[in-house]
KEKOL-331658 format. One record per residue (C-alpha): x, y, z. Coordinates in steps of 0.05 Angstrom, whole numbers, plus 32768, in hexadecimal, padded with zeros to 4 digits. Layout:
# residues N
{guti {X,Y,Z}}
...
END
This chain:
# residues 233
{guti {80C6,814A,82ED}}
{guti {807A,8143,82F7}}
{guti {804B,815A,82C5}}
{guti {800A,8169,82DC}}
{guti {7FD2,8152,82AE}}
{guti {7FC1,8188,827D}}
{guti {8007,819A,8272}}
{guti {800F,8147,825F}}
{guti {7FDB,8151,8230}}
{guti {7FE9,8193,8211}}
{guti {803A,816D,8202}}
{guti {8015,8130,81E2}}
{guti {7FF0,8166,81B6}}
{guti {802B,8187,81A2}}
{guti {804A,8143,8199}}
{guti {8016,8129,816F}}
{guti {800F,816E,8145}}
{guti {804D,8166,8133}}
{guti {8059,8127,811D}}
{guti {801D,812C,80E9}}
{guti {803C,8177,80D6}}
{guti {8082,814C,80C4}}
{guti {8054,8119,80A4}}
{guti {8032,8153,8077}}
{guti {8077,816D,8066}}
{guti {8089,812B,8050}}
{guti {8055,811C,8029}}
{guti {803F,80E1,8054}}
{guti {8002,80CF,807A}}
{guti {8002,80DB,80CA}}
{guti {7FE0,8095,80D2}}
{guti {8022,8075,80B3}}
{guti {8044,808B,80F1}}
{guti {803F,8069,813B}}
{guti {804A,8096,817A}}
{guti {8068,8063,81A9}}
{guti {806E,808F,81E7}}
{guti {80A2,807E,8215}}
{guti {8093,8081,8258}}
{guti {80CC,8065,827A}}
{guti {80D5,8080,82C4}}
{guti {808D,80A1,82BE}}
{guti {8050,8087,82F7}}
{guti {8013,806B,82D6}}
{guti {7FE5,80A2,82D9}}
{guti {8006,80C1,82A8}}
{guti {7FFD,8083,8280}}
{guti {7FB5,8084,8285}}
{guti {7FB0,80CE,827D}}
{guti {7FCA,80C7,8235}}
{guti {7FA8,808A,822D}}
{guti {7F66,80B7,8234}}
{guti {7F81,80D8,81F8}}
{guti {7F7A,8095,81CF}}
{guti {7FC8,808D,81D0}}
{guti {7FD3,803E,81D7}}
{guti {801F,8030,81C6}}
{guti {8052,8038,8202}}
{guti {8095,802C,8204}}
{guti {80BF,800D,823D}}
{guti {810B,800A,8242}}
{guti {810F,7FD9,8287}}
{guti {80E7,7F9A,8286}}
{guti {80DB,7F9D,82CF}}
{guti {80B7,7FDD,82C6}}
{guti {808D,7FC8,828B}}
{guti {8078,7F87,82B8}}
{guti {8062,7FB7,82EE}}
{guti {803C,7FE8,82BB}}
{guti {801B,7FB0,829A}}
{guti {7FFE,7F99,82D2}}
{guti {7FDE,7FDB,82E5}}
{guti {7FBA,7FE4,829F}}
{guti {7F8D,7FCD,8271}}
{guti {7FA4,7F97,8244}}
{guti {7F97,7FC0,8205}}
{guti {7FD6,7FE3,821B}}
{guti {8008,7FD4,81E0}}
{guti {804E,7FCF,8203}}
{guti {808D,7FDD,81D8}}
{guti {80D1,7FBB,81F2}}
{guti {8103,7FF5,81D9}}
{guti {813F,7FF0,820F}}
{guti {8176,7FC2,820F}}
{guti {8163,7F7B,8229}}
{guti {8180,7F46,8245}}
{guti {8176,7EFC,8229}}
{guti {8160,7EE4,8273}}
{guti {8121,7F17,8278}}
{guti {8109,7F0A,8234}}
{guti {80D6,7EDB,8251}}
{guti {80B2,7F10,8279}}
{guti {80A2,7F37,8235}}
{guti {807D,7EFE,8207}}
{guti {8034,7F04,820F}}
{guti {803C,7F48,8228}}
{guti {805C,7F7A,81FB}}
{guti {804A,7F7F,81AE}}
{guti {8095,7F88,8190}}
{guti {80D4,7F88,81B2}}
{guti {8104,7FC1,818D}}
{guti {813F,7FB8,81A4}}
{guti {815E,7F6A,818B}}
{guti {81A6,7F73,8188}}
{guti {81C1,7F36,8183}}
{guti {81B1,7EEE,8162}}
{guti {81BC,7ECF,81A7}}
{guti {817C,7EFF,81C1}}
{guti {815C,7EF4,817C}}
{guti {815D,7EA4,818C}}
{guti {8142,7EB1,81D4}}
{guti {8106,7ED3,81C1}}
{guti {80FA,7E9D,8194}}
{guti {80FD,7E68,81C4}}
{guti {80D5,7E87,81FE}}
{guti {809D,7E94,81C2}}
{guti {80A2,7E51,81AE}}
{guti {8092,7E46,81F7}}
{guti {8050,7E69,81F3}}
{guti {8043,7E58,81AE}}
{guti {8045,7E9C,8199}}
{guti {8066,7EC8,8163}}
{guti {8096,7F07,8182}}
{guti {8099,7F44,8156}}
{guti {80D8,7F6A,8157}}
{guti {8100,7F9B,8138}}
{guti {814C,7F8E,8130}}
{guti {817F,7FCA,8151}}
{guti {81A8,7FF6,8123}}
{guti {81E8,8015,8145}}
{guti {81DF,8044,8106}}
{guti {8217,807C,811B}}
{guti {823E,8044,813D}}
{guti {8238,8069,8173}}
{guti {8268,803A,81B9}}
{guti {8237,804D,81E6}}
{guti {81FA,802A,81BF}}
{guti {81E5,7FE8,81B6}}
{guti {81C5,7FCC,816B}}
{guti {81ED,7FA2,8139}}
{guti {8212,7FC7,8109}}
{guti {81EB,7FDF,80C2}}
{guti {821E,7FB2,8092}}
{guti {8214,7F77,80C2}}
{guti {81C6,7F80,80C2}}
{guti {81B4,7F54,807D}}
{guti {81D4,7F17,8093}}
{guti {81BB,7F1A,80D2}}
{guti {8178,7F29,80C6}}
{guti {8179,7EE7,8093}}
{guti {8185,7EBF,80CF}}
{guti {8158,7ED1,8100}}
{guti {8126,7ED5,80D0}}
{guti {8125,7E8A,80CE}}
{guti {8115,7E8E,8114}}
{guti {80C7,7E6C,8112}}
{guti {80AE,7E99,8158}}
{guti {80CE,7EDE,8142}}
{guti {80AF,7F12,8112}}
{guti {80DE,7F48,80F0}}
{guti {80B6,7F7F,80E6}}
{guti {80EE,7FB2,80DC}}
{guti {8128,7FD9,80F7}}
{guti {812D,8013,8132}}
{guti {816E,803B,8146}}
{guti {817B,806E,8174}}
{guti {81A5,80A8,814B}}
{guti {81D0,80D7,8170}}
{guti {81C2,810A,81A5}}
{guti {81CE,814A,817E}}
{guti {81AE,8196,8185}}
{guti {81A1,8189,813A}}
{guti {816A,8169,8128}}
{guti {817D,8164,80DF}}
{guti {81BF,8147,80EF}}
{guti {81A6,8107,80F1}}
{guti {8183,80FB,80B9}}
{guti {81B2,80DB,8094}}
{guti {81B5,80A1,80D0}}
{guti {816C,80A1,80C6}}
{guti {816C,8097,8078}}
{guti {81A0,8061,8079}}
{guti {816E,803F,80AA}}
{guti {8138,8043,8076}}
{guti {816B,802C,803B}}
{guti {8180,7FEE,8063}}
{guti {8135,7FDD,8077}}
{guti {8126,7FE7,802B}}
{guti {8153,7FB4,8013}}
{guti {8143,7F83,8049}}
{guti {80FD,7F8F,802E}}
{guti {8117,7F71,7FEF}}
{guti {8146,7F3F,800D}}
{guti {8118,7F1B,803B}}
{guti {80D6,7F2A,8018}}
{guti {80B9,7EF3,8046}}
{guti {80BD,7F1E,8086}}
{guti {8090,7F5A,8094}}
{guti {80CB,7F8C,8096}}
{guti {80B0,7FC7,8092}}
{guti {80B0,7FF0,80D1}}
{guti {80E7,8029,80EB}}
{guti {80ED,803E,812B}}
{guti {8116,807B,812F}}
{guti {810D,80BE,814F}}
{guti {810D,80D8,818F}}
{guti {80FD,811B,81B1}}
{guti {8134,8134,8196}}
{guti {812F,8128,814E}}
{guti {80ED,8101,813E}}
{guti {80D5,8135,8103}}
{guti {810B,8121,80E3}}
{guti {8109,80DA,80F2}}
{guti {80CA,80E0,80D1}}
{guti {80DE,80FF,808E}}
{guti {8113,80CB,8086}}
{guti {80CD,8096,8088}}
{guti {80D0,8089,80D2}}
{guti {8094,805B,80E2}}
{guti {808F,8060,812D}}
{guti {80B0,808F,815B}}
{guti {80C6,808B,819E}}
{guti {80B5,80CD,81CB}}
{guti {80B9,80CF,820E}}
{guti {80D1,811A,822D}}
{guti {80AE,8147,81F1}}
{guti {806F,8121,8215}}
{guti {807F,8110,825E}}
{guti {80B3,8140,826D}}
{guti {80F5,8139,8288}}
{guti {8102,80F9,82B4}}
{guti {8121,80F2,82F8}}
{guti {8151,80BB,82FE}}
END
């Protein structure tokens, strides 16, 4: 489905409305909270039409995508990595995306490393939470998450800044909440446990449930139809 401009702009509004109405509620500050909008499947224009709004933060979920976005754009496009990705593409993404959500495994962990090594760079990511243990998702299980996280943050080219997870599809908002605050419990005590890394960031949310996400301390959130409207595949 193809939005025409103003009705893009009037769902950003909305979008944006409420995530500083959640904030409010909370008793947090709108600024703590990143709007990565996900505009998987969705042309350019609509890119730059938000961008004209001063949004900044997109999110991809295929790397061959991204590559083609990113060359369409301005460079102060900050690209967000948030779908499952395979070790032998992780070389297209250094240099052009700002954090990679979605590391899932040491082995992918250690890649990133290397191909930043290559461009003597430092990769941010976030590490992937299978929260609900859900057999359809990717993301390493919570109780395996502090020893893993110890290892890869050894890694010299990778940054931890936090955790994301994708809770489950449910018509209740508030039903996943608790996925959400054992998200923020397990980032706090990695906080503690690795207090050389700069874990601090939780990507959680989605259309679905992102006012909630938000409550539980979310940091960024990932919205793509509340904005661009439903996607044809």
């Amino acid at each position: 489905m193809q939005l025409s401009a103003e009705q893009l702009k009037d769902n950003y509004q909305t979008v944006k409305d409420k995530i500083t109405q959640a904030c409010r509620q909370a008793g947090r500050n709108p600024q703590d909270v990143r709007l990565i909008a996900v505009s998987k499947k969705k042309p350019v224009r609509d890119i730059e039409t938000l961008q004209e709004l001063g949004q900044t933060s997109f999110g991809e979920n295929y790397v061959q995508e991204l590559m083609e976005k990113y060359s369409q754009l301005p460079e102060t496009t900050a690209w967000h990595m948030i779908g499952h990705l395979q070790r032998n593409k992780v070389k297209y993404l250094i240099g052009k995306t700002v954090m990679i959500h979605s590391v899932d495994s040491l082995a992918l962990a250690e890649e990133i490393d290397r191909q930043a090594a290559k461009a003597d760079t430092t990769m941010n990511i976030l590490l992937e939470v299978n929260v609900a243990e859900e057999d359809t998702k990717f993301g390493f299980k919570a109780e395996d998450v502090p020893a893993i996280a110890g290892e890869i943050s050894r890694l010299s080219h990778i940054r931890i800044c936090g955790l994301m997870t994708s809770a489950p599809k449910s018509d209740d908002p508030q039903a996943n909440r608790p996925y959400f605050e054992q998200l923020r419990r397990l980032r706090d005590r990695l906080e503690i446990e690795i207090p050389d890394a700069p874990v601090h960031e939780l990507s959680m949310g989605m259309t679905q449930d992102y006012e909630a996400a938000i409550k539980e301390g979310a940091t960024m959130v990932r919205i793509g139809t509340a904005i661009f409207g439903a996607r044809d595949y």
